[in-house]
C-alpha positions in Angstrom: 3.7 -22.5 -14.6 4.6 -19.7 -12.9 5.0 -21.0 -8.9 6.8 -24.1 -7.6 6.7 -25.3 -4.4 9.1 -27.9 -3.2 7.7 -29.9 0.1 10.3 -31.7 1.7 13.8 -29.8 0.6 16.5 -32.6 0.5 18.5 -34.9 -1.9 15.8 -34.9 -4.4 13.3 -31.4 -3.7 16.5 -29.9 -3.8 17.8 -31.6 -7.0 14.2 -30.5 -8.7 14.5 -27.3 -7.9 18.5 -27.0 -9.3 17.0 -29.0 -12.6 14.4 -26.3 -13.2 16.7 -23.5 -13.2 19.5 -25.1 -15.0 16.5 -25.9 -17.4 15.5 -22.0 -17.9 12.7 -22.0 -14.9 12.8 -18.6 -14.6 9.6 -18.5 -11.9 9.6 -18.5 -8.1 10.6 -21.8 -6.9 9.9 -21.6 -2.6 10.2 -24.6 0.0 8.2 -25.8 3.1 11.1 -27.7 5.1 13.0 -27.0 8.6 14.8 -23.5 8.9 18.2 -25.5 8.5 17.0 -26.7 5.4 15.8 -23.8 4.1 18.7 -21.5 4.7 21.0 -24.3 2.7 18.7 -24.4 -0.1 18.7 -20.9 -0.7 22.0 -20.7 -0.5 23.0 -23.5 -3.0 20.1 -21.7 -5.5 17.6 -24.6 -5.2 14.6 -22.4 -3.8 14.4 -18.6 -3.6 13.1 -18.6 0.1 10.7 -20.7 2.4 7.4 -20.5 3.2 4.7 -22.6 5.1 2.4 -25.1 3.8 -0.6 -22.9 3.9 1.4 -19.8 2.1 2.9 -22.7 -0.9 -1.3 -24.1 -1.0 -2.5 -20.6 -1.4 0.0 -19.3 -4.0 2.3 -22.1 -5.9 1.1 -23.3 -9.2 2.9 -26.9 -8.9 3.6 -28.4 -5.5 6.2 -31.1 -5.4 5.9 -33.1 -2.3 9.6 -34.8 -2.0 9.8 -35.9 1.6 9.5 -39.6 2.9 6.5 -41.5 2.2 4.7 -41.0 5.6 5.4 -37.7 5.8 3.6 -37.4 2.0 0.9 -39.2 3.1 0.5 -36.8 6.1 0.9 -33.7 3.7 -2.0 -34.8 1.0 -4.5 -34.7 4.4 -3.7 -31.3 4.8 -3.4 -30.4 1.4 -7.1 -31.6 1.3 -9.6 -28.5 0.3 -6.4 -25.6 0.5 -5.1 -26.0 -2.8 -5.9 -23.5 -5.9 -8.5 -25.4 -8.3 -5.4 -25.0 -11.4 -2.7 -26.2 -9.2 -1.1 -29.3 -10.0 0.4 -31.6 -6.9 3.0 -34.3 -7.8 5.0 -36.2 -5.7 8.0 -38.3 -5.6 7.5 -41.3 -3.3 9.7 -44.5 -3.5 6.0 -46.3 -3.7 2.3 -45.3 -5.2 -0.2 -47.5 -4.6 -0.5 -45.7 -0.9 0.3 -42.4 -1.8 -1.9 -42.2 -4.8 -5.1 -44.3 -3.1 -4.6 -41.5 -0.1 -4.7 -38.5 -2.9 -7.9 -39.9 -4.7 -9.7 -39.8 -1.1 -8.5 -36.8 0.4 -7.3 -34.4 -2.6 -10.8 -32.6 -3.3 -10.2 -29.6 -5.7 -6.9 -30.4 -7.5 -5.0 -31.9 -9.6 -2.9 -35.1 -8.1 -0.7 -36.9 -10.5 2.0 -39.5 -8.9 5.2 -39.8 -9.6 8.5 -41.1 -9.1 12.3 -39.8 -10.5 14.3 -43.1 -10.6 17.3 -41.5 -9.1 19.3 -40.8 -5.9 22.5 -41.0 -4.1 23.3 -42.9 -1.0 24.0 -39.1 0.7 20.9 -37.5 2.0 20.1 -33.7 2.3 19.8 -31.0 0.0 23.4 -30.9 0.2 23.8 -34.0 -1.7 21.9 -31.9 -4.5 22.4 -32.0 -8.1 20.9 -30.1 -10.9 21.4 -33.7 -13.4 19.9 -36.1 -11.0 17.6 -36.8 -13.1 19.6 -36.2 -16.3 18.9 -39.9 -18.1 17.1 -41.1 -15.6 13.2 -42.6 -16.1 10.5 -40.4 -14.4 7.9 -42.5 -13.6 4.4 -41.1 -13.7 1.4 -43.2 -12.3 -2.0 -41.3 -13.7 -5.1 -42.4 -12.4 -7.0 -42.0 -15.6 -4.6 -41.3 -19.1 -6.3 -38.6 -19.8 -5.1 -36.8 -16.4 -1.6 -36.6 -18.3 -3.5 -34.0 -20.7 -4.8 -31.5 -18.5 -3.1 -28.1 -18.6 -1.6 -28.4 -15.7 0.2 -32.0 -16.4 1.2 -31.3 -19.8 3.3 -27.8 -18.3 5.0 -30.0 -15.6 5.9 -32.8 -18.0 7.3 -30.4 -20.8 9.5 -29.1 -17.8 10.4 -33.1 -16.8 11.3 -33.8 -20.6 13.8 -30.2 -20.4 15.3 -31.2 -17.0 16.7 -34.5 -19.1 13.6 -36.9 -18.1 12.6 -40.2 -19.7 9.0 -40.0 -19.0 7.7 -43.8 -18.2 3.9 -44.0 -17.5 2.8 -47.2 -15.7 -0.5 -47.4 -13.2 0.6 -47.1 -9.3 0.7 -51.4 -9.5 2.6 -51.7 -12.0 4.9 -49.6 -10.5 5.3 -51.5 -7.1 5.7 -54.5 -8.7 8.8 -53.3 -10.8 10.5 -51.3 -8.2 10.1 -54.3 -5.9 12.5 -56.3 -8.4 14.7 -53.0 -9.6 15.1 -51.0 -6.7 13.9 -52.7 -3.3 15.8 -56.2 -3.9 18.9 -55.0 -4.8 18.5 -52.9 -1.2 17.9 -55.9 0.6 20.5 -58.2 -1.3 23.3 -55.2 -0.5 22.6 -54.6 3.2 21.8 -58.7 3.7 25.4 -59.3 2.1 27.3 -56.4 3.9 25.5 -57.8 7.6 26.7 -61.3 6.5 30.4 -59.1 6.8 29.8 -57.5 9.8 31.9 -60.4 12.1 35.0 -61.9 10.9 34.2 -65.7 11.4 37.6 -66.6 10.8 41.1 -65.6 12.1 41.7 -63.3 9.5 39.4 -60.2 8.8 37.9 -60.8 5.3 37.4 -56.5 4.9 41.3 -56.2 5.1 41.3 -58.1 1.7 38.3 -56.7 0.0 38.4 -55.4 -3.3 36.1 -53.4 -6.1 33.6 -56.1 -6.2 32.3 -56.3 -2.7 32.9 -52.1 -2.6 29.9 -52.2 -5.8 28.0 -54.7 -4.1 27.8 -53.1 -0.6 27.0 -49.8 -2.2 23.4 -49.3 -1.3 23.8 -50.8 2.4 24.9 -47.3 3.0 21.2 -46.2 2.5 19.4 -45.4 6.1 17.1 -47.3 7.2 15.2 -44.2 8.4 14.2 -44.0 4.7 13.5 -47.6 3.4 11.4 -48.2 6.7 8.5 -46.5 5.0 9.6 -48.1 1.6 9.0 -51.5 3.1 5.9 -51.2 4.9 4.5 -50.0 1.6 5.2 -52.0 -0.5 6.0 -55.8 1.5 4.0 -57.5 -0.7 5.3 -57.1 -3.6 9.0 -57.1 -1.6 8.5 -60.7 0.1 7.4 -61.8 -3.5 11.0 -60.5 -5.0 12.6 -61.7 -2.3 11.4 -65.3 -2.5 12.4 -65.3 -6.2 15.8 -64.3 -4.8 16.1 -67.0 -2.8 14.8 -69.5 -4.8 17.9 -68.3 -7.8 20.4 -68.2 -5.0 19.3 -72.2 -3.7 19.7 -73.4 -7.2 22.9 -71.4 -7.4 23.7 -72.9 -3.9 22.7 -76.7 -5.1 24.6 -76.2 -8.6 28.4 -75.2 -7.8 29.6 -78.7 -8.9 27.6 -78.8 -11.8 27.4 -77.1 -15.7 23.5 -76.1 -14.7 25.0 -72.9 -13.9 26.5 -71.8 -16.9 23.2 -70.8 -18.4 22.0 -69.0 -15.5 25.5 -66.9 -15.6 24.9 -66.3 -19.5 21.3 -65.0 -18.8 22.3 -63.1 -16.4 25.2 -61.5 -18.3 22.6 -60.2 -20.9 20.2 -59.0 -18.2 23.6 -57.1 -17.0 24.4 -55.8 -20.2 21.2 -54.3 -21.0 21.1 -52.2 -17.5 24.2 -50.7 -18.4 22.7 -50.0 -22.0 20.2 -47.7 -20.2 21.9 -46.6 -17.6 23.2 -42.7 -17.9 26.8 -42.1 -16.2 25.8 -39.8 -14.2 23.5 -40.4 -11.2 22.6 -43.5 -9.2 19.3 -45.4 -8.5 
């Protein structure tokens, strides 16, 4: 791999490119994004200059498509017939089954292999960049056939995931949206649910004047914009309204229990469930 291309230059294009250079990338790593963008990411080292889509088709080895999900799905129809027969296009969408069922109808010549670095920050931009985003962190990769993680192409990129500090997690594109509806999308929900539910005082003292670490780590995510978990949600609702309604259900017999010793169990099971996050959770970064 001698070419990268970086679609979509923010928090995490941006973090790619600063994690293959840390990682001895010594190749040309350009970016297709707005000329704001591009001036700030050459500038902080994450891409040596920009280019268009056509010019990063036509000449990049890899092409990493890191902007929102519609904006992805929009990219692969263009990508279409324009890629280089060797060239290897990844992406890092939030969900899969869409982006990688749009790839297998409209990628005609290359190599498509979804993917998804479970990392971020609640900043956006490529100023929010960080060469150890993903330092830690799981990569998921969602193959369409196994032995599509054996071609050239995919064995170069993932030798360069595992050196950028990668654990490499293989899962089909379902199996993905199922998990991340539980791991990622609920605790979204649950955070920006519980910091609305804060929005109005409903008494005659303002409960934020007396808030403390625990509702600071709780309302951490509701910082997230909604301009980026709108596409999130209408791709993967399913699987969201399922987690939710398990939610719900935990917080009713939480609700119909706070008299009773049913719940000491429930905190005990969750204590464990707790625990083991934190086991593999790195201290550095944030899903």
């Amino acid at each position: 791999m001698e070419s990268v291309a970086i679609i979509g230059v923010g928090l995490i294009g941006g973090s790619m490119g600063l994690a293959l250079r840390a990682a001895g990338f010594n190749g040309r790593i350009v970016g297709v994004s707005s000329p704001g963008t591009i001036e700030q990411a050459v500038a902080l080292g994450a891409i040596d200059a920009g280019v268009t889509l056509e010019q990063a088709a036509g000449e990049c080895d890899l092409l990493y498509l890191a902007q929102p999900i519609s904006a992805i799905l929009k990219t692969l129809d263009h990508l279409g017939t324009i890629t280089r027969k060797d060239a290897l296009i990844t992406d890092a969408g939030s969900t899969k089954v869409k982006i990688v069922g749009q790839a297998r109808r409209v990628i005609q010549q290359s190599q498509f292999l979804g993917g998804h670095p479970m990392a971020g920050k609640e900043s956006r931009g490529v100023g929010a960049a960080s060469a150890d985003l993903f330092r830690g962190r799981p990569y998921v990769l969602t193959p369409l056939e196994a032995q599509h993680l054996r071609t050239p192409a995919a064995g170069v990129f993932i030798e360069w995931l595992k050196r950028c500090g990668t654990n490499i997690v293989t899962v089909t594109p379902e199996q993905h949206d199922r998990a991340v509806a539980f791991i990622s999308h609920l605790p979204q929900m649950a955070s920006t649910a519980l910091a609305a539910c804060l929005s109005t005082p409903t008494d005659d003292v303002d409960a934020l004047e007396l808030a403390g670490p625990g509702i600071t780590d709780m309302s951490r995510l509701a910082l997230s914009s909604y301009e980026i978990w709108q596409d999130i949600l209408a791709t993967n609702s399913e699987n969201i309204e399922h987690a939710l309604s398990v939610y719900i259900d935990k917080l009713t017999e939480v609700r119909d229990n706070l008299q009773t010793l049913s719940l000491g169990p429930v905190f005990a099971s969750a204590a464990r469930v707790a625990s083991r996050i934190r086991q593999h959770s790195p201290k550095k970064g944030r899903v």
